[in-house]
PyMOL CGO cylinders between C-alpha atoms (Angstrom):
from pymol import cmd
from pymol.cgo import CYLINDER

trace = [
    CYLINDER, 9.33, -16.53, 20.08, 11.54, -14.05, 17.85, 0.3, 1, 1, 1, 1, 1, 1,
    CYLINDER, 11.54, -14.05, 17.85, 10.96, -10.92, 19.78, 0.3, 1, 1, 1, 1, 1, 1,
    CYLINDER, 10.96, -10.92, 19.78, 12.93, -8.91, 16.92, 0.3, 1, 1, 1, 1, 1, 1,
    CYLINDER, 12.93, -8.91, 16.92, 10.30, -10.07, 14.72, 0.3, 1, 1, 1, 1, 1, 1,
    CYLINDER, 10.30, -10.07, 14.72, 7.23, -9.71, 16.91, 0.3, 1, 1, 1, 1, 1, 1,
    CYLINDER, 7.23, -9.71, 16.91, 8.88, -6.16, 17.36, 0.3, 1, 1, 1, 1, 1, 1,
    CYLINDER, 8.88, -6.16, 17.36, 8.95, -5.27, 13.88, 0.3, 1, 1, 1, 1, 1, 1,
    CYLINDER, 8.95, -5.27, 13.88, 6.42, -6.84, 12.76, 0.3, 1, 1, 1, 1, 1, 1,
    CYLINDER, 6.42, -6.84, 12.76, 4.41, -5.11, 15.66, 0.3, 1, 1, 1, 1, 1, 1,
    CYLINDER, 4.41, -5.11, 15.66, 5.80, -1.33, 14.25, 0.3, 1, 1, 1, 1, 1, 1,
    CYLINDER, 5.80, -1.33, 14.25, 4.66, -2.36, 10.83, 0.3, 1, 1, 1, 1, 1, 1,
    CYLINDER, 4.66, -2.36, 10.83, 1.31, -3.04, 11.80, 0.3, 1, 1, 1, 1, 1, 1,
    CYLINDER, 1.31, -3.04, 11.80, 0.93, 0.04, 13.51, 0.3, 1, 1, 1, 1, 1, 1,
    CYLINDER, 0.93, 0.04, 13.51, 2.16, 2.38, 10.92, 0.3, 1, 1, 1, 1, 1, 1,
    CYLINDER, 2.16, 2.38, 10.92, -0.08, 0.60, 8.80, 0.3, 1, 1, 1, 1, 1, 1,
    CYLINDER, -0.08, 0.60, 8.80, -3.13, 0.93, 10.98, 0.3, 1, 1, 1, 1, 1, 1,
    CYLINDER, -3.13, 0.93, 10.98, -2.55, 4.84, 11.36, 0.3, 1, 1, 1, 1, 1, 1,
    CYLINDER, -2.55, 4.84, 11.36, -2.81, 5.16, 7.50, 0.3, 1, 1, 1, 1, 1, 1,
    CYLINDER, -2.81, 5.16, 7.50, -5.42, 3.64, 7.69, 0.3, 1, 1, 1, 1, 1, 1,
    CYLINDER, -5.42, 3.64, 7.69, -7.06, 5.91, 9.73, 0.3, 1, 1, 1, 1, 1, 1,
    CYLINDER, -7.06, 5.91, 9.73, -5.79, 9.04, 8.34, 0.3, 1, 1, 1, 1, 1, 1,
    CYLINDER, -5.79, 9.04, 8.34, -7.05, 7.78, 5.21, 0.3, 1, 1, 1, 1, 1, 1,
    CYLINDER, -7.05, 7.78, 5.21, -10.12, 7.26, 6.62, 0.3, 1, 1, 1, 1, 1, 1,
    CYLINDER, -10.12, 7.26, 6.62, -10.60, 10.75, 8.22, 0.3, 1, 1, 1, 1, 1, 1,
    CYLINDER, -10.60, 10.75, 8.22, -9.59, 12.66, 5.20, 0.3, 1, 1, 1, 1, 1, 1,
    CYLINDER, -9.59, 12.66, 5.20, -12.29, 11.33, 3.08, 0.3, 1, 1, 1, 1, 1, 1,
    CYLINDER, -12.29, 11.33, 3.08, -14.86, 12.74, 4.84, 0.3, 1, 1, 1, 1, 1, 1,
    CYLINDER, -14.86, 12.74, 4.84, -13.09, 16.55, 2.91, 0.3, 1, 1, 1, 1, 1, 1,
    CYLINDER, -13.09, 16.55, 2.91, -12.92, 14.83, -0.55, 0.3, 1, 1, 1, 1, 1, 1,
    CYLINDER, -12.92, 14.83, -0.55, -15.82, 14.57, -2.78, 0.3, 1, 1, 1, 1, 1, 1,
    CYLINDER, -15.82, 14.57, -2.78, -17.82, 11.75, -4.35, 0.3, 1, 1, 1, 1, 1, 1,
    CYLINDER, -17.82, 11.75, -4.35, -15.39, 11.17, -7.42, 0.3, 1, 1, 1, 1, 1, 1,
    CYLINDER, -15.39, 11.17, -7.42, -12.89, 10.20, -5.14, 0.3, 1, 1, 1, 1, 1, 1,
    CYLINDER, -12.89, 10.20, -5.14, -14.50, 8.01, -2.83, 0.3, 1, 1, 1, 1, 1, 1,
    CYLINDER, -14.50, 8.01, -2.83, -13.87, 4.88, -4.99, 0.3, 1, 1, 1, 1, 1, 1,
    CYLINDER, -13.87, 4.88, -4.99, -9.95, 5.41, -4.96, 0.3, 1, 1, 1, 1, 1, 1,
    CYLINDER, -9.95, 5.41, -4.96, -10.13, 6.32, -1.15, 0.3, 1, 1, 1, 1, 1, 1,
    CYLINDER, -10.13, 6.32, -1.15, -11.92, 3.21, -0.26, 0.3, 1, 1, 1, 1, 1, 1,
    CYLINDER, -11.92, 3.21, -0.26, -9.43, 1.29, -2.25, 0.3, 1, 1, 1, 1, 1, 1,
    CYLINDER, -9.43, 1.29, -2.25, -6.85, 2.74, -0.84, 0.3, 1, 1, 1, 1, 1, 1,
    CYLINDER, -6.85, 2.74, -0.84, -7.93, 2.08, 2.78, 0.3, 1, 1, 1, 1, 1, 1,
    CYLINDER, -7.93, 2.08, 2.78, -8.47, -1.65, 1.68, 0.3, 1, 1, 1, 1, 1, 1,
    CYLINDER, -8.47, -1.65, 1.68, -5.23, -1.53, 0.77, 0.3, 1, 1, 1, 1, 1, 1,
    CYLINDER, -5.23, -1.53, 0.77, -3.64, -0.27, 4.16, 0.3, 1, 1, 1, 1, 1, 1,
    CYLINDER, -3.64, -0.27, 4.16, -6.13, -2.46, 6.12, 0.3, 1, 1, 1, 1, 1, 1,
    CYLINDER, -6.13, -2.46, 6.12, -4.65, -5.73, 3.92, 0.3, 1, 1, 1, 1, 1, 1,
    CYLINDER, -4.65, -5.73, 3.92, -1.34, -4.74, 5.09, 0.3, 1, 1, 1, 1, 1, 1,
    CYLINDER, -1.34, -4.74, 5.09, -2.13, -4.22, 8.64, 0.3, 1, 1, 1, 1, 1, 1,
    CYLINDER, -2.13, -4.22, 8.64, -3.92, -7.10, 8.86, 0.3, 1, 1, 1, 1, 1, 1,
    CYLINDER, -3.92, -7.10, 8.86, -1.10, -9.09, 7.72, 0.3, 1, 1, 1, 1, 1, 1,
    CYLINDER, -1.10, -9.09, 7.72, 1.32, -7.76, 9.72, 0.3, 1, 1, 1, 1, 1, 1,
    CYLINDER, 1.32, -7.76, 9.72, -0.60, -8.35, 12.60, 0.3, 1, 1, 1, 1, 1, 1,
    CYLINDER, -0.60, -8.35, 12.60, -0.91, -11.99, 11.75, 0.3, 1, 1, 1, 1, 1, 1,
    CYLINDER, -0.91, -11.99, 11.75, 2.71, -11.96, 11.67, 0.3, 1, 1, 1, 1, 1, 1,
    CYLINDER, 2.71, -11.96, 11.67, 2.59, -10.69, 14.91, 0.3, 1, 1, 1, 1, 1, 1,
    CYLINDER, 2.59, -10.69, 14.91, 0.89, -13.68, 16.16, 0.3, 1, 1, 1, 1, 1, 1,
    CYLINDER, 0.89, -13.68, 16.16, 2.05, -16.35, 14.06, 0.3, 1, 1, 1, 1, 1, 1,
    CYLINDER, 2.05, -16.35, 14.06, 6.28, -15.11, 15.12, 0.3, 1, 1, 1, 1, 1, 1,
    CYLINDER, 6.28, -15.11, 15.12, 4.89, -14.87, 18.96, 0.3, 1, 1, 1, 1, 1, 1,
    CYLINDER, 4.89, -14.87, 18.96, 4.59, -18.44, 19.19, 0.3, 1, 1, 1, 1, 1, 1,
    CYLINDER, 4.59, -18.44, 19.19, 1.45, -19.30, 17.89, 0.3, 1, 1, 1, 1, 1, 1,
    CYLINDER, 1.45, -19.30, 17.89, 1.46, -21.89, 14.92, 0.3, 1, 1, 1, 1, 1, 1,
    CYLINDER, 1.46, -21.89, 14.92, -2.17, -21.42, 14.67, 0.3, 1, 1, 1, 1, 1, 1,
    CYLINDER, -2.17, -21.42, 14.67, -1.78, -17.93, 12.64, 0.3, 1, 1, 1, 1, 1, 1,
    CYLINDER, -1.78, -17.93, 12.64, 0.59, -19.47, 10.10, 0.3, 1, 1, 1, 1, 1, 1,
    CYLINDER, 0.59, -19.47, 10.10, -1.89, -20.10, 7.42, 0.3, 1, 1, 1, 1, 1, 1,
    CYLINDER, -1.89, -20.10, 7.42, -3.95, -16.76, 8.46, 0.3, 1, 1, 1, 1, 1, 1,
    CYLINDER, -3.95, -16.76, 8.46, -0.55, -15.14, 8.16, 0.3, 1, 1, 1, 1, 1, 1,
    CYLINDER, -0.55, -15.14, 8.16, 0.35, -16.30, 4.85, 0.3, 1, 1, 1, 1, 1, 1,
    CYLINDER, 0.35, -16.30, 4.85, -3.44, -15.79, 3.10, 0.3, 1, 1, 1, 1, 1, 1,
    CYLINDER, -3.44, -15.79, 3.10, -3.01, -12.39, 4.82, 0.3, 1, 1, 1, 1, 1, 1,
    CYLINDER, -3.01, -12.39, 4.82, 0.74, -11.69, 3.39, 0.3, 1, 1, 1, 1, 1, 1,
    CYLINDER, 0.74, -11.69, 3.39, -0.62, -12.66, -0.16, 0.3, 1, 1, 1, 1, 1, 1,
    CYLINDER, -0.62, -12.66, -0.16, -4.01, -10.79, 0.05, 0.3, 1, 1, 1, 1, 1, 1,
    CYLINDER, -4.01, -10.79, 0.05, -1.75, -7.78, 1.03, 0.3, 1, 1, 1, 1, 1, 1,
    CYLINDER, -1.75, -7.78, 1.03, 1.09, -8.10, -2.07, 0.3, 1, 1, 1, 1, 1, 1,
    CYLINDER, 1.09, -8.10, -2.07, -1.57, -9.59, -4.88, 0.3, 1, 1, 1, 1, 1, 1,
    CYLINDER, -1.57, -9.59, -4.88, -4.55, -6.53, -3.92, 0.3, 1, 1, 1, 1, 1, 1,
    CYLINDER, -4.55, -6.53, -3.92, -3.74, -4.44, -1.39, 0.3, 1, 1, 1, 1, 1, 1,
    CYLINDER, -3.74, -4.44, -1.39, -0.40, -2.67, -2.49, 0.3, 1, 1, 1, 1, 1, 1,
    CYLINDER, -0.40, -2.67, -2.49, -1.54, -2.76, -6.27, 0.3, 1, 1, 1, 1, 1, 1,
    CYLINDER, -1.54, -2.76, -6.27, -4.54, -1.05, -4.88, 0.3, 1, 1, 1, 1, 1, 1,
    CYLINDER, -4.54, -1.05, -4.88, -2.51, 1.57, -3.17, 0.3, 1, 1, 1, 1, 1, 1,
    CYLINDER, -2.51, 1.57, -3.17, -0.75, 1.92, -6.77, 0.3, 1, 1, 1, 1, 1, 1,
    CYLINDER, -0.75, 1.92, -6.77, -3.47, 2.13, -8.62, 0.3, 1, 1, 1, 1, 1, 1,
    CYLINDER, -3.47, 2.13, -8.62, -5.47, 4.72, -6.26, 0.3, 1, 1, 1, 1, 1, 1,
    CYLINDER, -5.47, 4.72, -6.26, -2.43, 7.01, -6.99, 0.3, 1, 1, 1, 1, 1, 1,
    CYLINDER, -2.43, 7.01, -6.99, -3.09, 7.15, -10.70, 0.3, 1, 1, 1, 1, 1, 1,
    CYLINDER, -3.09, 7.15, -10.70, -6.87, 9.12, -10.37, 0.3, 1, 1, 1, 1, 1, 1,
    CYLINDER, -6.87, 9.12, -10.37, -6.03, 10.59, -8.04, 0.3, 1, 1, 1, 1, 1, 1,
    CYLINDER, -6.03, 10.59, -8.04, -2.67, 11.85, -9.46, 0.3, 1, 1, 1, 1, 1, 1,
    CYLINDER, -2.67, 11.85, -9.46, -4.63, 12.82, -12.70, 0.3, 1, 1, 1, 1, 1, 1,
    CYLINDER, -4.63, 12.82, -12.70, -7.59, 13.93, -11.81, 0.3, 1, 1, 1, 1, 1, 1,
    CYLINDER, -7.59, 13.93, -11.81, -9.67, 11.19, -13.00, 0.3, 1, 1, 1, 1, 1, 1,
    CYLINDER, -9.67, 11.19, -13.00, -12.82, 10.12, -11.39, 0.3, 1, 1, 1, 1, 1, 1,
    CYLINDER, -12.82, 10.12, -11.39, -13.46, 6.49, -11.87, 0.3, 1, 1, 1, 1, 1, 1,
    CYLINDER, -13.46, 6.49, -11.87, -17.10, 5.24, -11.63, 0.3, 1, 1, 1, 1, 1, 1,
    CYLINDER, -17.10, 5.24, -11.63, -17.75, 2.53, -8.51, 0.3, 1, 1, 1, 1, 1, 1,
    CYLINDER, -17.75, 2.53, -8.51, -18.55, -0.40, -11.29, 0.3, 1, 1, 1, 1, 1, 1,
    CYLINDER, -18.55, -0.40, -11.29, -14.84, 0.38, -13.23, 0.3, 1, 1, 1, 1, 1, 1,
    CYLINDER, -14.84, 0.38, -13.23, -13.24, 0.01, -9.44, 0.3, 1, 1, 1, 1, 1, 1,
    CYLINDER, -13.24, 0.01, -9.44, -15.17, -3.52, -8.94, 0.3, 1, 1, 1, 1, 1, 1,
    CYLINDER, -15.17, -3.52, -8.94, -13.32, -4.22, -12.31, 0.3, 1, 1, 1, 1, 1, 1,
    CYLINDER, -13.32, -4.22, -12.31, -9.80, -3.73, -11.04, 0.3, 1, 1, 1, 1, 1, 1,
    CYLINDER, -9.80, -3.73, -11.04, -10.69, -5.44, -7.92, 0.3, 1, 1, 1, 1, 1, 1,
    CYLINDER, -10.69, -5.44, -7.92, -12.19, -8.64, -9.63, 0.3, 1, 1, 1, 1, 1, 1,
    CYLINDER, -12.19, -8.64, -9.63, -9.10, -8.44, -12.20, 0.3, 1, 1, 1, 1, 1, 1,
    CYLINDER, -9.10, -8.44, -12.20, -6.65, -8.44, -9.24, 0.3, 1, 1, 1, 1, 1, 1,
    CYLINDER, -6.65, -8.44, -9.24, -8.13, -11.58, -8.32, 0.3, 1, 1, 1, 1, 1, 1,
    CYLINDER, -8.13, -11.58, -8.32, -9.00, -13.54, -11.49, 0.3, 1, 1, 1, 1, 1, 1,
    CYLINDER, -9.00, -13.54, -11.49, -4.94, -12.99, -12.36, 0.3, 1, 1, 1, 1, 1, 1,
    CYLINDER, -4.94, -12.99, -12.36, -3.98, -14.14, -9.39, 0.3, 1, 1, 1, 1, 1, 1,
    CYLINDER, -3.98, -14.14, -9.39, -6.09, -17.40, -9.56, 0.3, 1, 1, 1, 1, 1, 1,
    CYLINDER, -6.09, -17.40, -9.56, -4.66, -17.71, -13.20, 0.3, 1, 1, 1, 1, 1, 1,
    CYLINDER, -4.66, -17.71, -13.20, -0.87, -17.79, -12.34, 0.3, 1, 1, 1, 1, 1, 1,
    CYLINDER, -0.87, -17.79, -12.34, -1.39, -19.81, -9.20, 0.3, 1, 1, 1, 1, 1, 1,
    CYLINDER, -1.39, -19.81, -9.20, -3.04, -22.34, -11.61, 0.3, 1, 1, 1, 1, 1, 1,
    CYLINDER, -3.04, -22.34, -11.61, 0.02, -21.78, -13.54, 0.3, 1, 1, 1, 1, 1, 1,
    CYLINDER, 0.02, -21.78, -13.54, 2.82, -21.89, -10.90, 0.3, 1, 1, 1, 1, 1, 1,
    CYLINDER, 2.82, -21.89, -10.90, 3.88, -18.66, -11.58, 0.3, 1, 1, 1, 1, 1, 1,
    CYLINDER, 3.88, -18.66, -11.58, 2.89, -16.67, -9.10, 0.3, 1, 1, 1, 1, 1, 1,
    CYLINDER, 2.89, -16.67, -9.10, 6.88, -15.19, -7.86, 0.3, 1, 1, 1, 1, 1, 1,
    CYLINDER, 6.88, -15.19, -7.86, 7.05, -14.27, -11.67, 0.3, 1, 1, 1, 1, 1, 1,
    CYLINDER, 7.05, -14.27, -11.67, 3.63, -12.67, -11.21, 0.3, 1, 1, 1, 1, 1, 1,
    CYLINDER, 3.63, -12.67, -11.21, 4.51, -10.86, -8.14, 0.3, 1, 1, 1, 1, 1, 1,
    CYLINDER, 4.51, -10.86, -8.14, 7.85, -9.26, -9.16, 0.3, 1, 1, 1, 1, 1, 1,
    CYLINDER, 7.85, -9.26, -9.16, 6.00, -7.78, -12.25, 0.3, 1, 1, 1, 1, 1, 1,
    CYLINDER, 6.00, -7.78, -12.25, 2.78, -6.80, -10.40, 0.3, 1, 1, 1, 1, 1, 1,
    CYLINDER, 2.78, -6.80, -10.40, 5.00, -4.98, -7.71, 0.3, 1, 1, 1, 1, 1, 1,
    CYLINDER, 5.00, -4.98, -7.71, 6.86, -3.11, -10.62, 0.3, 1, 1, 1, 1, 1, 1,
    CYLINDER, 6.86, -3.11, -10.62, 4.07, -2.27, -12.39, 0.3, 1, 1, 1, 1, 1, 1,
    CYLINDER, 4.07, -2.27, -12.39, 2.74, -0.60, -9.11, 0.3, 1, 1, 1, 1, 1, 1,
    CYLINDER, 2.74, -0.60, -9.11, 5.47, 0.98, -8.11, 0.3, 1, 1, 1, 1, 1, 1,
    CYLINDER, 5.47, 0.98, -8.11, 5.82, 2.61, -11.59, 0.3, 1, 1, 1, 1, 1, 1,
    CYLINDER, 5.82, 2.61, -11.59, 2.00, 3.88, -11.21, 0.3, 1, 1, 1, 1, 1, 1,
    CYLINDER, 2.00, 3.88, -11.21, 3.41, 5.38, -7.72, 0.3, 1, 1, 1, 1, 1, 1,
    CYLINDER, 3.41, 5.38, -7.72, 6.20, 6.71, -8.86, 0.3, 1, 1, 1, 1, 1, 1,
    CYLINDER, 6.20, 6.71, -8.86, 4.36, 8.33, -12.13, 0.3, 1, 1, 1, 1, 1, 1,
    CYLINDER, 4.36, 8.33, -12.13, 1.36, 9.96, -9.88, 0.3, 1, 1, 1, 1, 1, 1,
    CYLINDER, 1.36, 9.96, -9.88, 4.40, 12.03, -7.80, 0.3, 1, 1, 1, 1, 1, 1,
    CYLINDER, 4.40, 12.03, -7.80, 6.07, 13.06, -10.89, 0.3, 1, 1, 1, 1, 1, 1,
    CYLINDER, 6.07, 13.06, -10.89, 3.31, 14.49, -12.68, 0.3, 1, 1, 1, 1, 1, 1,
    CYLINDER, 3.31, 14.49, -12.68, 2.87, 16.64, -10.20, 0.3, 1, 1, 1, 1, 1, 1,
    CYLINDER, 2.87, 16.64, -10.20, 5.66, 18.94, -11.37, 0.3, 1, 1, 1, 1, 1, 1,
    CYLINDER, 5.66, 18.94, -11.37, 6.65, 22.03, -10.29, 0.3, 1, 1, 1, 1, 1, 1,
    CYLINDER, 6.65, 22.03, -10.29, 6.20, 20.29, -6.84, 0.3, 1, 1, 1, 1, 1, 1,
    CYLINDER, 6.20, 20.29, -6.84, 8.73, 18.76, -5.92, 0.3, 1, 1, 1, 1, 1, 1,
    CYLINDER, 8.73, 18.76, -5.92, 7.84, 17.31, -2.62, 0.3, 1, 1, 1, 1, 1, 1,
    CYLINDER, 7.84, 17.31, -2.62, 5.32, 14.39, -4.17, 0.3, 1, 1, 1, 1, 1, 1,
    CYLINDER, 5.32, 14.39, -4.17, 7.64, 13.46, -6.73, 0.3, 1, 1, 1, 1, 1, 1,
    CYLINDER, 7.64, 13.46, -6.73, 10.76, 12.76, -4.15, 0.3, 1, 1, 1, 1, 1, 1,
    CYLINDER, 10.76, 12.76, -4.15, 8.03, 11.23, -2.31, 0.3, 1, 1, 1, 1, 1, 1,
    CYLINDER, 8.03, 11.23, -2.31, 7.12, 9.03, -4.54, 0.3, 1, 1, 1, 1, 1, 1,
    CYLINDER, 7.12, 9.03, -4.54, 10.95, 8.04, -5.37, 0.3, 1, 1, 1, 1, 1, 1,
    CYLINDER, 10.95, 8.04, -5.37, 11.95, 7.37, -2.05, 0.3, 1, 1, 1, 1, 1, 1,
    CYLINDER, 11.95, 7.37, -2.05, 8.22, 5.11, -1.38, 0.3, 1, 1, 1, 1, 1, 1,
    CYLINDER, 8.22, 5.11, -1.38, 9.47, 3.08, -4.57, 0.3, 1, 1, 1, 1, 1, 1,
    CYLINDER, 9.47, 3.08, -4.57, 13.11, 2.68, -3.39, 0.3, 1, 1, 1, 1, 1, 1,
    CYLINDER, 13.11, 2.68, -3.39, 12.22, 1.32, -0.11, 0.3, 1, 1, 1, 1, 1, 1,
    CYLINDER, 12.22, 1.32, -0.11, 9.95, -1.06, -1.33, 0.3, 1, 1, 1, 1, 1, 1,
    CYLINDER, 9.95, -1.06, -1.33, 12.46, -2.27, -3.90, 0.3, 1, 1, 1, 1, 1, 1,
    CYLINDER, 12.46, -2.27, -3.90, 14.87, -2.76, -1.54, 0.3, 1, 1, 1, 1, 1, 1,
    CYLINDER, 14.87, -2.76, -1.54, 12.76, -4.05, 0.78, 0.3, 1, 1, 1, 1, 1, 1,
    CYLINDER, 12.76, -4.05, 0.78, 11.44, -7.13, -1.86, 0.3, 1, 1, 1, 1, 1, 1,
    CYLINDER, 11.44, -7.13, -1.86, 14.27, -7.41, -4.11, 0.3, 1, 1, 1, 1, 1, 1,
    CYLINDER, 14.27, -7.41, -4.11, 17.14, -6.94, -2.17, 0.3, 1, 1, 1, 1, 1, 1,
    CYLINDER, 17.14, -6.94, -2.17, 16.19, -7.80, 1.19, 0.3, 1, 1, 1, 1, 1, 1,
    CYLINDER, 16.19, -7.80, 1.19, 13.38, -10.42, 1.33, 0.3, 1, 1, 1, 1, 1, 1,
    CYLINDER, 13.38, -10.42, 1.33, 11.85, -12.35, 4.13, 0.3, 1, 1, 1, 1, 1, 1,
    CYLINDER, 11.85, -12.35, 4.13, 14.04, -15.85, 4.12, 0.3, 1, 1, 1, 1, 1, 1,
    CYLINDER, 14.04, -15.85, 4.12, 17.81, -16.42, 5.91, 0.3, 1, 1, 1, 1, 1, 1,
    CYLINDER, 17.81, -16.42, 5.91, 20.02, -13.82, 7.57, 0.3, 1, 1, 1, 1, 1, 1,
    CYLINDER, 20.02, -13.82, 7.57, 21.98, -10.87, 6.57, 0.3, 1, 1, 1, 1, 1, 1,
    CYLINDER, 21.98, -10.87, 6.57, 24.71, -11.14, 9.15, 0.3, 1, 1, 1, 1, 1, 1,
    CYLINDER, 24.71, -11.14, 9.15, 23.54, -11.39, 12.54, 0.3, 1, 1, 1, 1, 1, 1,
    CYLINDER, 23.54, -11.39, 12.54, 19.71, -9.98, 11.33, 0.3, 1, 1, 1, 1, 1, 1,
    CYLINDER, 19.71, -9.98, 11.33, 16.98, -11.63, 10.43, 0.3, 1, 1, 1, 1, 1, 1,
    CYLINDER, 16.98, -11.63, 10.43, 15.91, -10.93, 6.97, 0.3, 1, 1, 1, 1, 1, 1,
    CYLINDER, 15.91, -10.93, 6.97, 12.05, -10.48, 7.80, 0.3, 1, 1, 1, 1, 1, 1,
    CYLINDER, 12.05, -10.48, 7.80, 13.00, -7.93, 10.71, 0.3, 1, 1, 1, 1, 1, 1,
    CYLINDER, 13.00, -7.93, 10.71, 14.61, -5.71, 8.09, 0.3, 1, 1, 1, 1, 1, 1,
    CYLINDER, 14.61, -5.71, 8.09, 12.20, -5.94, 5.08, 0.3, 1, 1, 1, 1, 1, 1,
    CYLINDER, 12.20, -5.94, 5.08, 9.35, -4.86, 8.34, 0.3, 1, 1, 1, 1, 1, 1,
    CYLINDER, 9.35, -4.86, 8.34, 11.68, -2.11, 9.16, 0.3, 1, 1, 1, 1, 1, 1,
    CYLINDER, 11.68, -2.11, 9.16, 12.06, -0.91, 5.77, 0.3, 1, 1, 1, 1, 1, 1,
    CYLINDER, 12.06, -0.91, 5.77, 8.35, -0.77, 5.24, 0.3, 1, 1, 1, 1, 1, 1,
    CYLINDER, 8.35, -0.77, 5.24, 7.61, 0.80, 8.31, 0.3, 1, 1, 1, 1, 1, 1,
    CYLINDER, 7.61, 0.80, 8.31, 8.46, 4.07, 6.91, 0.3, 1, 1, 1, 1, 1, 1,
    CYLINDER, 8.46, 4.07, 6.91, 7.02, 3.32, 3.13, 0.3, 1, 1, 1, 1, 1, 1,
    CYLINDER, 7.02, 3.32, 3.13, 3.83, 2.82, 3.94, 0.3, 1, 1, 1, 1, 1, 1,
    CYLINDER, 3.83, 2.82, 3.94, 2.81, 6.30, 5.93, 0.3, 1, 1, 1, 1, 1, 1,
    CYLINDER, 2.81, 6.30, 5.93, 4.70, 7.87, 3.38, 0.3, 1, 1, 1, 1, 1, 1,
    CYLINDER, 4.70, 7.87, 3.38, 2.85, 6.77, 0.94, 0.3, 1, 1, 1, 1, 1, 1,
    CYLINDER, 2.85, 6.77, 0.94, -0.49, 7.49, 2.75, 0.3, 1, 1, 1, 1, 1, 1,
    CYLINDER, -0.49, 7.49, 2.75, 1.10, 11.10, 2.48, 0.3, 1, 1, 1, 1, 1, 1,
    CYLINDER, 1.10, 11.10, 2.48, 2.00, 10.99, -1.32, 0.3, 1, 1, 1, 1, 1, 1,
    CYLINDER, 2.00, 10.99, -1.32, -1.78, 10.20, -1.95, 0.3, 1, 1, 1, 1, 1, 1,
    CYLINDER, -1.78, 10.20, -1.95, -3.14, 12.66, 0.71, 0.3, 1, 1, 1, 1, 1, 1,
    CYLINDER, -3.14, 12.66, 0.71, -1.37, 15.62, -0.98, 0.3, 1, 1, 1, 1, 1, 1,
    CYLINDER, -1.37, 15.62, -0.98, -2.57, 14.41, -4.66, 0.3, 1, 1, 1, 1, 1, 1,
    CYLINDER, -2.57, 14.41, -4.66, -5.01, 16.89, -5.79, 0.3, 1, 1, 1, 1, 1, 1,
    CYLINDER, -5.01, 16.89, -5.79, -7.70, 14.07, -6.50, 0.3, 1, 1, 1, 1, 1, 1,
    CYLINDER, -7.70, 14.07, -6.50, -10.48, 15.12, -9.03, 0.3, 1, 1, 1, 1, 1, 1,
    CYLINDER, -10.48, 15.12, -9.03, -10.94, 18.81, -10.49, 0.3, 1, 1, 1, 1, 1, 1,
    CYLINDER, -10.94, 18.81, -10.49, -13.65, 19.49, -9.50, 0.3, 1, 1, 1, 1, 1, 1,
    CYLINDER, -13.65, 19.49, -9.50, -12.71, 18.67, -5.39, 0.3, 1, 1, 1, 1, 1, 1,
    CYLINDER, -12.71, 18.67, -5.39, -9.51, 20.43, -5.49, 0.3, 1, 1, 1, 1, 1, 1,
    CYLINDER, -9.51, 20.43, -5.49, -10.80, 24.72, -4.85, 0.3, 1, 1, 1, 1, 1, 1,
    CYLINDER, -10.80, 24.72, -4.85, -12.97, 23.15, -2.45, 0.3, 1, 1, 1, 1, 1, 1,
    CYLINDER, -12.97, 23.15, -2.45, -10.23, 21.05, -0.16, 0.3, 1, 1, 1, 1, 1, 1,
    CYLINDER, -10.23, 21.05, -0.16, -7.12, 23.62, -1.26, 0.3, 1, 1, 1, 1, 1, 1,
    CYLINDER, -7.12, 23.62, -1.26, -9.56, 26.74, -0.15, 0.3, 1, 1, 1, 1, 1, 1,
    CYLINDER, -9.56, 26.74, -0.15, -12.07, 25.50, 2.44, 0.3, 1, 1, 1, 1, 1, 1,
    CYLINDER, -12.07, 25.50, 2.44, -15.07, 28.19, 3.25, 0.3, 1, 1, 1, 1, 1, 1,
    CYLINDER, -15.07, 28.19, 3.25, -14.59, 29.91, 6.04, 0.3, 1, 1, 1, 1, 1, 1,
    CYLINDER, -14.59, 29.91, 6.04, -17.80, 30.73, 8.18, 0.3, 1, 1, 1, 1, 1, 1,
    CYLINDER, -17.80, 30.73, 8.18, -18.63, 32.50, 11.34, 0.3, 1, 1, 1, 1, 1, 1,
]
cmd.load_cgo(trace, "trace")
């Protein structure tokens, strides 16, 4: 067993779950234009959560969660986190995206991942995917000038999950720690902050008086 990794990998899942969740609970004071983006963007945490847990398992001891674990890992860096990236775009602009336009991204996600498996290329395919996400991220926070807040946000989201991917990884050591055990620990933080990057987006027009200004009654 590698406790360090069952430990991170435990802490990941976690953080994970509870964005999840507050995802969840806030989109019961969002309107219908934003449900799509929402429910993507829970898929997204869920995939990630999921994955970790898997890792969980699989690090604990069990070999039987090695092939759950990696379908889980892939599921979570091919749909889930450009989910989260693209859910920041409407709701960063204001856009309301009809439920058939959402299946589109979804089924696109998947078709280009089927096409550069087919084509060996799927590290090439991942690198640019996670850029283009992170971009999307990092875009949604700085549109959002004067504030300040989502925009640095968004920056430091991006720069953890760079370093976590590109300078980190998940194979070998880095001195006496595991590589895995520091790309979990550097996504621990990432991915609440980014369920708070898209909780403070204002999300369609329309939505915005009513969740900024809530009626009060008696």
């Amino acid at each position: 067993m590698q406790y360090s990794t069952v430990l991170s990998g435990g802490m990941l899942a976690l953080a994970c779950l509870a964005c999840a969740v507050a995802i969840g609970k806030a989109r019961k004071r969002y309107g219908e234009a934003d449900q799509p983006a929402l429910f993507c963007a829970l898929l997204g945490f869920l995939l990630a959560a999921a994955a970790a847990s898997a890792g969980v398992m699989h690090y604990a001891g069990d070999p039987s969660w090695q092939s759950a674990h990696l379908w889980l890992s892939q599921a979570s860096s091919f749909l889930g986190l450009p989910l989260l990236g693209v859910a920041a775009l409407p709701l960063g602009r204001g856009w309301a995206w009809s439920r058939p336009n959402w299946g589109r991204v979804v089924l696109g996600l998947c078709a280009f991942f089927e096409l550069f498996r087919q084509m060996n290329l799927l590290e090439d395919y991942r690198l640019l995917l996670n850029l283009a996400t992170l971009l999307l991220i990092v875009y949604a926070g700085a549109i959002q000038w004067p504030r300040r807040t989502p925009a640095c946000a968004a920056t430091v989201v991006a720069g953890l999950f760079l370093l976590a991917t590109l300078a980190v990884g998940s194979d070998g050591l880095i001195g006496p720690l595991r590589r895995i055990d520091l790309l979990q620990a550097l996504l621990t933080p990432a991915y609440p902050l980014l369920a708070w990057l898209l909780l403070s987006l204002p999300g369609h027009a329309e939505d915005c008086t009513i969740r900024e200004n809530p009626v009060k009654t008696l």
